[in-house]
C-alpha positions as CSV (number, residue, x, y, z in Angstrom):
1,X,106.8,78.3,84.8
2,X,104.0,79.0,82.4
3,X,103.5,81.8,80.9
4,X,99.7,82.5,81.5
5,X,99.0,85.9,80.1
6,X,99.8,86.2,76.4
7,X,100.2,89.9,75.9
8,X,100.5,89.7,72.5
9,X,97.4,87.1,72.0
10,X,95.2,89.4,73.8
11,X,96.3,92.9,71.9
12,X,95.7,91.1,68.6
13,X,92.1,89.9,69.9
14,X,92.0,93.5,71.4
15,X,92.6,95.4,67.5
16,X,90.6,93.0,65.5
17,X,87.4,93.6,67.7
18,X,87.1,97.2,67.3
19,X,83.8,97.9,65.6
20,X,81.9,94.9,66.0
21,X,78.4,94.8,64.5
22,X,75.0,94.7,66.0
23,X,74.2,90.9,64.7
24,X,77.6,89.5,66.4
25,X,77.0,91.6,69.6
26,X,73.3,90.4,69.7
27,X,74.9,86.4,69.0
28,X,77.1,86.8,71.8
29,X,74.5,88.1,74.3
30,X,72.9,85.3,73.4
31,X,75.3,82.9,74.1
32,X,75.6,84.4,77.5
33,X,72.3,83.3,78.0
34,X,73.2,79.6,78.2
35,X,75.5,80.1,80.9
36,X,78.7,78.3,79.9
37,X,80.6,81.1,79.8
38,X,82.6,83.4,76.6
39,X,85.5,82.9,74.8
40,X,88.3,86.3,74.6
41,X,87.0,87.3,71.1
42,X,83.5,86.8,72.2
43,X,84.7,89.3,75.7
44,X,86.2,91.2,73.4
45,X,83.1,92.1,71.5
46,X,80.9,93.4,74.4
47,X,83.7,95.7,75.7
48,X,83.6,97.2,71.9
49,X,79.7,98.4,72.7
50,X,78.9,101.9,72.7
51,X,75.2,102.2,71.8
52,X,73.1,103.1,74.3
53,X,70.9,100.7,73.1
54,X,72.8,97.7,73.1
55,X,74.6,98.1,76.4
56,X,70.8,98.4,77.5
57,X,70.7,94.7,76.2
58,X,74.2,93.8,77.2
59,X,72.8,94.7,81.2
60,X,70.0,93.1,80.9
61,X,71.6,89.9,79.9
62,X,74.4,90.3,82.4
63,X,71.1,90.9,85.0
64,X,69.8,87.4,84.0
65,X,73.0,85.4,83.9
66,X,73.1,86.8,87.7
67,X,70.0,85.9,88.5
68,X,69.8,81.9,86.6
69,X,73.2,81.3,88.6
70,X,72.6,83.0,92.2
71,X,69.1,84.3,92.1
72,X,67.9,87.3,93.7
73,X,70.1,87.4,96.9
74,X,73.5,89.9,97.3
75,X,75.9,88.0,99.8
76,X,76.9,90.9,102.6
77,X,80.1,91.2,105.0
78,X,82.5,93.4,106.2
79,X,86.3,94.0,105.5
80,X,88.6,93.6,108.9
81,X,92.3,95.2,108.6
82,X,94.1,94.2,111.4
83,X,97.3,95.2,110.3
84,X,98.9,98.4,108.0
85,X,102.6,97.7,108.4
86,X,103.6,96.8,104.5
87,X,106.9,96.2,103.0
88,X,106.0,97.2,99.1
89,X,106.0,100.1,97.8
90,X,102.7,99.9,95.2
91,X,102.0,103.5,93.8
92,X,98.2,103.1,93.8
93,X,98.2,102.7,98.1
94,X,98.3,104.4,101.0
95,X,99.8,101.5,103.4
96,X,103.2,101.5,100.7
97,X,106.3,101.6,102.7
98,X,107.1,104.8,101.8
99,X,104.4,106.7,102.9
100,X,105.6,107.8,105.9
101,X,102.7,110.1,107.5
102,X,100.7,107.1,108.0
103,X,100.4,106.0,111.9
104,X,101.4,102.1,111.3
105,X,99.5,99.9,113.8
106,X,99.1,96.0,114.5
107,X,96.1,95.5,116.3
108,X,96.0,93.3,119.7
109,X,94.0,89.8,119.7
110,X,92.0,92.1,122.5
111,X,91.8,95.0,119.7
112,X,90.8,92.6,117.2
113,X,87.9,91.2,119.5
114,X,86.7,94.5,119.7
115,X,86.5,95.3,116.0
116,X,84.9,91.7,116.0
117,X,82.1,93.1,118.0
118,X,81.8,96.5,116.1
119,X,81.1,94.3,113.4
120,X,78.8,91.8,114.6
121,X,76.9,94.6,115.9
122,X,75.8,95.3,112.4
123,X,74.3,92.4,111.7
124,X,77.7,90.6,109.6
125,X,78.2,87.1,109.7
126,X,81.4,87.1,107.4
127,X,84.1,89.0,107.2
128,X,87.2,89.4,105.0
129,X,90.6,89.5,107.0
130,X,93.1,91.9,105.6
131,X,96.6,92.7,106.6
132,X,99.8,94.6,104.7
133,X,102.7,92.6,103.4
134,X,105.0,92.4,106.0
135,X,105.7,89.8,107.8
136,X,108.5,91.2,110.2
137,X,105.8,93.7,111.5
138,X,102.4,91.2,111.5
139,X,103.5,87.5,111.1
140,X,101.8,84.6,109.3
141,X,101.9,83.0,113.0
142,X,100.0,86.0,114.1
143,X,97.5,85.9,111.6
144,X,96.3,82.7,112.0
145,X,96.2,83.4,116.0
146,X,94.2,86.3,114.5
147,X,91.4,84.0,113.0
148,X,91.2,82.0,115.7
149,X,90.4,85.6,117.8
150,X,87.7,86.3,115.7
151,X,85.9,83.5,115.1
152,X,85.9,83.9,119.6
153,X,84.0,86.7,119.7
154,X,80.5,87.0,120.4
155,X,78.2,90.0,120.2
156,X,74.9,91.0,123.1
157,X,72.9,89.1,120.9
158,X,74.8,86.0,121.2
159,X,75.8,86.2,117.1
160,X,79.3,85.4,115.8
161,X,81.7,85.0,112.9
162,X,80.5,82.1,110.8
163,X,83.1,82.6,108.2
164,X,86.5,84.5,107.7
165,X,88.0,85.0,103.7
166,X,91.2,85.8,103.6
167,X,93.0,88.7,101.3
168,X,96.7,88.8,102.5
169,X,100.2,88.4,101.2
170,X,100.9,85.2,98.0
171,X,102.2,82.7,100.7
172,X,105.0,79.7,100.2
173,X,103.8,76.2,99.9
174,X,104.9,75.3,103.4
175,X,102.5,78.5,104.5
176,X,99.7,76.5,102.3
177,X,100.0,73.6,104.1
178,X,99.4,75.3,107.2
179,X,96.6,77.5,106.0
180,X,94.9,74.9,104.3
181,X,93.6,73.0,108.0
182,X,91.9,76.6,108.8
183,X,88.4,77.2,108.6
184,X,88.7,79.7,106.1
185,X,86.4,80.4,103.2
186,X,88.0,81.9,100.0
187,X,91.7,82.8,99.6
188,X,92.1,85.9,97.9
189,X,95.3,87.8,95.8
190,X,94.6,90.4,93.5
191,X,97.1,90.7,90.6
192,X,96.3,94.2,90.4
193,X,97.3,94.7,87.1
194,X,97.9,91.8,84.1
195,X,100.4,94.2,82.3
196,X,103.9,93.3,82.7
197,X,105.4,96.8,82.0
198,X,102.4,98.4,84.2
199,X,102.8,96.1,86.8
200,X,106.3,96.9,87.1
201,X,106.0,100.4,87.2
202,X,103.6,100.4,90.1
203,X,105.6,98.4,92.1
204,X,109.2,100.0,92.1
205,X,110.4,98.0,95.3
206,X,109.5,95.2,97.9
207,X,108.4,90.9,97.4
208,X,105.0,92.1,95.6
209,X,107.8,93.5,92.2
210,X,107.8,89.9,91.5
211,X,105.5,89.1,88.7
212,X,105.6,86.0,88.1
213,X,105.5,85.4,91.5
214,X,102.2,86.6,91.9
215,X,100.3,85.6,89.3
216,X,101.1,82.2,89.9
217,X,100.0,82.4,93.4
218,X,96.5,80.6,92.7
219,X,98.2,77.8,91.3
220,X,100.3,77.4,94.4
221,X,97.1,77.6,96.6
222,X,95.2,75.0,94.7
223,X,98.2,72.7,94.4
224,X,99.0,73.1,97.9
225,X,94.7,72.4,99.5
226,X,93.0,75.7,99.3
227,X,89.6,75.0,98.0
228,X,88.4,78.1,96.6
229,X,90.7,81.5,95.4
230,X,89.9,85.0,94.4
231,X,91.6,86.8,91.5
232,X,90.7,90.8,91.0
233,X,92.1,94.0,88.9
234,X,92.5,97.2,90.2
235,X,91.3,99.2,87.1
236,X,92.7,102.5,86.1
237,X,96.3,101.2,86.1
238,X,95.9,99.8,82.3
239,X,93.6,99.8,79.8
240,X,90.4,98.2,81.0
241,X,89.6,96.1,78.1
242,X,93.1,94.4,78.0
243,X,92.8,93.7,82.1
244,X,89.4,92.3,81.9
245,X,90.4,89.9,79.1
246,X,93.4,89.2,80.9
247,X,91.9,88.2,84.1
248,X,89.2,86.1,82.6
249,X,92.3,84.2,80.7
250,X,93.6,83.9,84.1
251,X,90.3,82.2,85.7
252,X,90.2,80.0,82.4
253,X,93.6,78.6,83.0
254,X,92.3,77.5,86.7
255,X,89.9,76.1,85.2
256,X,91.5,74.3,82.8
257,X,93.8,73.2,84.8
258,X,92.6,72.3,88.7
259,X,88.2,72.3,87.2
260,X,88.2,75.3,89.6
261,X,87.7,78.6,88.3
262,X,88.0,81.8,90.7
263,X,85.3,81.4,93.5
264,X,85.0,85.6,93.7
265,X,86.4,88.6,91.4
266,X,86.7,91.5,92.8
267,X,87.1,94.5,89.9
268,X,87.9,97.8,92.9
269,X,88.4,101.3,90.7
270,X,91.7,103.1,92.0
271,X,90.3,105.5,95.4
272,X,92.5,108.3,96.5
273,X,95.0,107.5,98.9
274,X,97.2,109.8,101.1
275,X,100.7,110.1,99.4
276,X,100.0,107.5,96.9
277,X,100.7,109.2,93.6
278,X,98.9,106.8,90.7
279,X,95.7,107.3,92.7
280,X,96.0,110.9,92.6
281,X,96.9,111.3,89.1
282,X,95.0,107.9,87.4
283,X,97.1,106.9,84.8
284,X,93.9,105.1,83.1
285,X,90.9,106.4,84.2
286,X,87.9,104.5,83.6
287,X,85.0,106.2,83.6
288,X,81.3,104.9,85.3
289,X,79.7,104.1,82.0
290,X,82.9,101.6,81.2
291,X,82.9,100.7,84.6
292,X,79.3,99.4,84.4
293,X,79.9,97.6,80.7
294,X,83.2,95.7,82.0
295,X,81.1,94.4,85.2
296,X,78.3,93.5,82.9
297,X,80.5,91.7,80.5
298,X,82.5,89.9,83.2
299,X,79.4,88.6,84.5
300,X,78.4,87.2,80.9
301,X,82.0,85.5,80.9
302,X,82.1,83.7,83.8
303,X,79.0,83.4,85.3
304,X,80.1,80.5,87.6
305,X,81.8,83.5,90.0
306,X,81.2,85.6,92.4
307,X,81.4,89.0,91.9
308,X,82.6,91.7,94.6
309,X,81.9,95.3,94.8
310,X,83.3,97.7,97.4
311,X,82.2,100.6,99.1
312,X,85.3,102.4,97.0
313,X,82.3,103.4,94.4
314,X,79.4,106.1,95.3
315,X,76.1,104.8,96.3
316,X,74.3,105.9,93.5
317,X,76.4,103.8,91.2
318,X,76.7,100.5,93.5
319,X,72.8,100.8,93.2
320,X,73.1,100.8,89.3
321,X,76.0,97.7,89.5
322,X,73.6,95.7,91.8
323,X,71.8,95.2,88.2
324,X,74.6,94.1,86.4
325,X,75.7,91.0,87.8
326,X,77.3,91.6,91.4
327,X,76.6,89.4,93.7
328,X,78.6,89.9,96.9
329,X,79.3,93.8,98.5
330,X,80.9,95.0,101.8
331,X,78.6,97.2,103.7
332,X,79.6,99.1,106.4
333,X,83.4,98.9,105.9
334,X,86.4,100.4,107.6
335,X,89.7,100.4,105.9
336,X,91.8,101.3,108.3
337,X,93.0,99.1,111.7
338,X,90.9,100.1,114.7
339,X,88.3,101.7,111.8
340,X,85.4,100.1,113.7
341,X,86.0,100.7,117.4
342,X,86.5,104.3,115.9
343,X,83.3,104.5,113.9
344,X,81.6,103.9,117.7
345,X,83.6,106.0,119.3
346,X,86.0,108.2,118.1
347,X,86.3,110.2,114.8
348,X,87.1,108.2,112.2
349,X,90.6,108.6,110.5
350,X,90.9,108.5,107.0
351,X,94.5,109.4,106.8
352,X,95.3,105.4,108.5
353,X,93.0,103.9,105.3
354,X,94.3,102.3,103.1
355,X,91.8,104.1,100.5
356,X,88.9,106.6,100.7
357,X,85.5,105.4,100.8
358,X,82.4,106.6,98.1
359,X,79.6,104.6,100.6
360,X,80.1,105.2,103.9
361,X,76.9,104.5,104.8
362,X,76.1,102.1,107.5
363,X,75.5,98.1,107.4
364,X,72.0,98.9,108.5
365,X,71.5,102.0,105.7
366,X,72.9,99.1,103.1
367,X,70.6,96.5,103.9
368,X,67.4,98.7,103.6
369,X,68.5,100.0,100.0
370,X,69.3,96.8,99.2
371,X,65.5,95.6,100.3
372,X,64.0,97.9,98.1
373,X,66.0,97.7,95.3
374,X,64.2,94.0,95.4
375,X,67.6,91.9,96.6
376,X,67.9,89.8,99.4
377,X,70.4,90.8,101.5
378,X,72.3,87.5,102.4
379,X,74.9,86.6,105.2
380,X,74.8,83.3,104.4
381,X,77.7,80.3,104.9
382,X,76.3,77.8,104.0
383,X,78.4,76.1,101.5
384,X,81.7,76.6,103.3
385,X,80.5,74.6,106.3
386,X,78.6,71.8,104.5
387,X,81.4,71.1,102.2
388,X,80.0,72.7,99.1
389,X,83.4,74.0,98.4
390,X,85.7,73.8,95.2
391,X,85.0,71.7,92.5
392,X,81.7,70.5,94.6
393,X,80.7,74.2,94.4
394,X,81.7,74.6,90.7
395,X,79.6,71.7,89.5
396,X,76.5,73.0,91.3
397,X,77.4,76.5,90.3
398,X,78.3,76.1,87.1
399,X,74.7,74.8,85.8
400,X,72.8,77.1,88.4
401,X,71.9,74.6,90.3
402,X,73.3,76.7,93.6
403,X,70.4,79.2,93.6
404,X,68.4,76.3,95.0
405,X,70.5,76.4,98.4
406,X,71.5,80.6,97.9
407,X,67.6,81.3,97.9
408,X,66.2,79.6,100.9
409,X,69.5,80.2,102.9
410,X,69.7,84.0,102.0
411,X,66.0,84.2,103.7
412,X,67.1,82.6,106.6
413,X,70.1,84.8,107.0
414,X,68.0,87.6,106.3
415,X,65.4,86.6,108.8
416,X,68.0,86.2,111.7
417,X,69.0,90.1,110.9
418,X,65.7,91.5,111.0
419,X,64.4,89.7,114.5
420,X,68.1,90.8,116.1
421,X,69.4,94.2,114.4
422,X,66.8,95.6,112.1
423,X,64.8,99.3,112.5
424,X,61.2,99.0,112.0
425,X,61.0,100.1,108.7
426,X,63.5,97.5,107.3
427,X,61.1,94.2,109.5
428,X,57.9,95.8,107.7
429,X,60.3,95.7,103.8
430,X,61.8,93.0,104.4
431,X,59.3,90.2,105.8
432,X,57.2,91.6,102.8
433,X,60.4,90.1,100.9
434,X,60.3,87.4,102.1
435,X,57.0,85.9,101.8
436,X,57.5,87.3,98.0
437,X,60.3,85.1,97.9
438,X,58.9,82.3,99.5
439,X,56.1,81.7,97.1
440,X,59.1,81.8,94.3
441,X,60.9,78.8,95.6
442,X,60.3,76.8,92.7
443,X,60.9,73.2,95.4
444,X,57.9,72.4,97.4
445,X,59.5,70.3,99.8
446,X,62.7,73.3,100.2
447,X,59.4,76.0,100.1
448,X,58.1,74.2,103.3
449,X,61.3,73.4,105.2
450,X,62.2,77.4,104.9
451,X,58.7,78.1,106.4
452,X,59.9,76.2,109.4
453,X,63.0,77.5,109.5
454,X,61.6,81.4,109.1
455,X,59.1,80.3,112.2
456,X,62.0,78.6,114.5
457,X,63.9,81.8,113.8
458,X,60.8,84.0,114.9
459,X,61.2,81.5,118.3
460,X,64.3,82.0,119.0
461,X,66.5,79.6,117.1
462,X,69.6,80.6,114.9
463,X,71.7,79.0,112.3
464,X,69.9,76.9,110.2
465,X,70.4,76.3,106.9
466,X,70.0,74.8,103.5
């Protein structure tokens, strides 16, 4: 088994990096600039930065890396948790086995329709299914059933799922094999943390103690036909600097080895969690201003990736992180199963989350800040359904060739929201966005076909895309 985290490697790089200069800092912003990506040492560097002044430079580099790979758009969906049965015992998590004043639930293929339509009544086209790690209480079997439910469903407008990701338990290969003839997008497992001695601490009991297992989990799924994984760290377990060197070794050892990095890393902050000690008493905390440099300097290092952000963080700091490089967010969310039927209905419950939320604002409140902050919100999936998908996607992703397709189809996604779900406020902002857009498009003959796409849309038609 290989040992891909060298502990030792990355303290040493860690120590020797601890007062970089001005001139090295400004040379490695620069390199960022060309897109290919950073070494550790060069990673290293940027986390050192504590002038105001250059981590002024250090976003607005991270800003323009975002912007040469993916453009202006910001991907939208919507978590799903259709299960909160879980067999581990993580200290950082309110679904761990031995929380016991959590209600445990598995939610009904008719339950799950009707989350389905709670969330295609905001406007989402994707969704991430989530489930605990149990698979006594909510089987593989039933989870795939479970995709197949969703991707059912249709909403008053006549709108459905277009695309599911998946975040759920490291699987064997013979769970791969089946998995891998679903129409699935990306295939996500965070490690939570890259620190042996951490990670052992914080998960005293149950399959997810297993290291090794885990972290070579995205070698299994690309070995076995996934197309595209996502890796993420739950900061405030360890020290930040050490995890975000460790997980960009980790993407750099996928890509090494299968040419396909990560397709999305997620970096969540610990939320408090009902009877869930390490997110009430954080053993490292990291504060907004680190927070903000680690998501700018991941997006300087791979720059190829998609970068998530959660409604776990306030909505005056996702509004500062939309300048730094992210370029997918959930909107809307419920972390809890049944969360959406209960939104429309009932009082929520945060004591069945898994985590509390900072932005609990709705899809709808989301898209309008996300308008005037000059983004296009995007429900785009495209790529998964054309094909664009693995090493296909890296190699137009990788040069920034894939802004040419994220562009026009985030307009056209965008479009189909405001004729069907938008307030009048957010038609008047966000037609003004996109003929602003529009005249950007740097390819006449993809300028004109989104014309007639944004017209057919106006008529009536839905779905089309780049």
């Amino acid at each position: 088994m290989i040992n891909i985290i060298d502990e030792e490697k990355i303290h040493g790089i860690l120590d020797k990096k601890q007062n970089a200069d001005i001139s090295e800092v400004r040379d490695v912003l620069n390199k960022a600039k060309e897109l290919r990506g950073l070494d550790l040492e060069e990673i290293a560097t940027l986390l050192t930065i504590e002038s105001q002044d250059l981590l002024q430079e250090l976003y607005e580099t991270a800003l323009y890396v975002k912007r040469e790979i993916y453009g202006s758009r910001l991907v939208l969906f919507a978590p799903l948790y259709i299960s909160n049965y879980c067999a581990n015992n993580c200290l950082y998590c309110g679904f761990r086995a031995d929380n016991k004043e959590i209600e445990r639930r598995t939610l009904s293929l008719d339950e799950i329709k009707e989350e389905t339509i709670g969330i295609l009544e905001q406007g989402h086209k994707r969704v991430l299914m989530l489930m605990g790690e149990n698979h006594q209480a909510c089987s593989f079997d039933y989870f795939l059933e479970a995709i197949d439910t969703v991707y059912s469903v249709q909403d008053s407008k006549g709108s459905s799922i277009r695309r599911i990701n998946i975040e759920i338990a490291p699987l064997t290969d013979e769970e791969f094999h089946k998995l891998k003839d679903v129409k699935i997008g990306t295939y996500t497992v965070f490690q939570e943390s890259y620190h042996r001695e951490t990670y052992k601490k914080m998960h005293p009991s149950g399959k997810k103690s297993d290291y090794d297992f885990r972290i070579n989990t995205m070698d299994r799924a690309l070995e076995n036909g996934m197309h595209d994984v996502g890796i993420g760290t739950l900061f405030g377990l360890y020290d930040y600097k050490f995890e975000v060197l460790a997980m960009i070794e980790h993407a750099k050892h996928l890509d090494r080895k299968f040419n396909v990095g990560p397709h999305t890393i997620s970096i969540p902050r610990i939320n408090p969690a009902k009877n869930a000690p390490a997110s009430l008493d954080i053993p490292h905390k990291v504060s907004d201003e680190n927070f903000k440099k680690l998501v700018a300097a991941i997006r300087c290092s791979v720059p190829y990736t998609g970068m998530i952000l959660s409604t776990r963080e306030s909505v005056a700091l996702r509004n500062q992180l939309f300048d730094l490089g992210i370029s997918q967010i959930s909107a809307g969310s419920r972390t809890n199963p049944g969360g959406y039927k209960q939104a429309f209905g009932l009082d929520h419950v945060e004591d069945e989350s898994q985590f509390l939320l900072n932005d609990s604002r709705s899809s709808g409140e989301v898209i309008k800040d996300v308008l005037q902050h000059g983004f296009i919100p995007s429900f785009c999936t495209a790529c998964y359904r054309l094909g664009r998908v693995g090493e296909d996607f890296m190699d137009q992703a990788k040069p920034g060739l894939i802004k040419l397709f994220c562009q026009p189809n985030g307009l056209t996604t965008l479009k189909e929201y405001l004729v069907s779900y938008a307030d009048e406020e957010t038609i008047e902002i966000g037609n003004a966005l996109i003929e602003k857009e529009l005249a950007e498009i740097p390819n006449e003959k993809v300028r004109n076909k989104a014309k007639e796409y944004l017209k057919r849309i106006e008529e009536g038609d839905r779905d089309l895309y780049f």
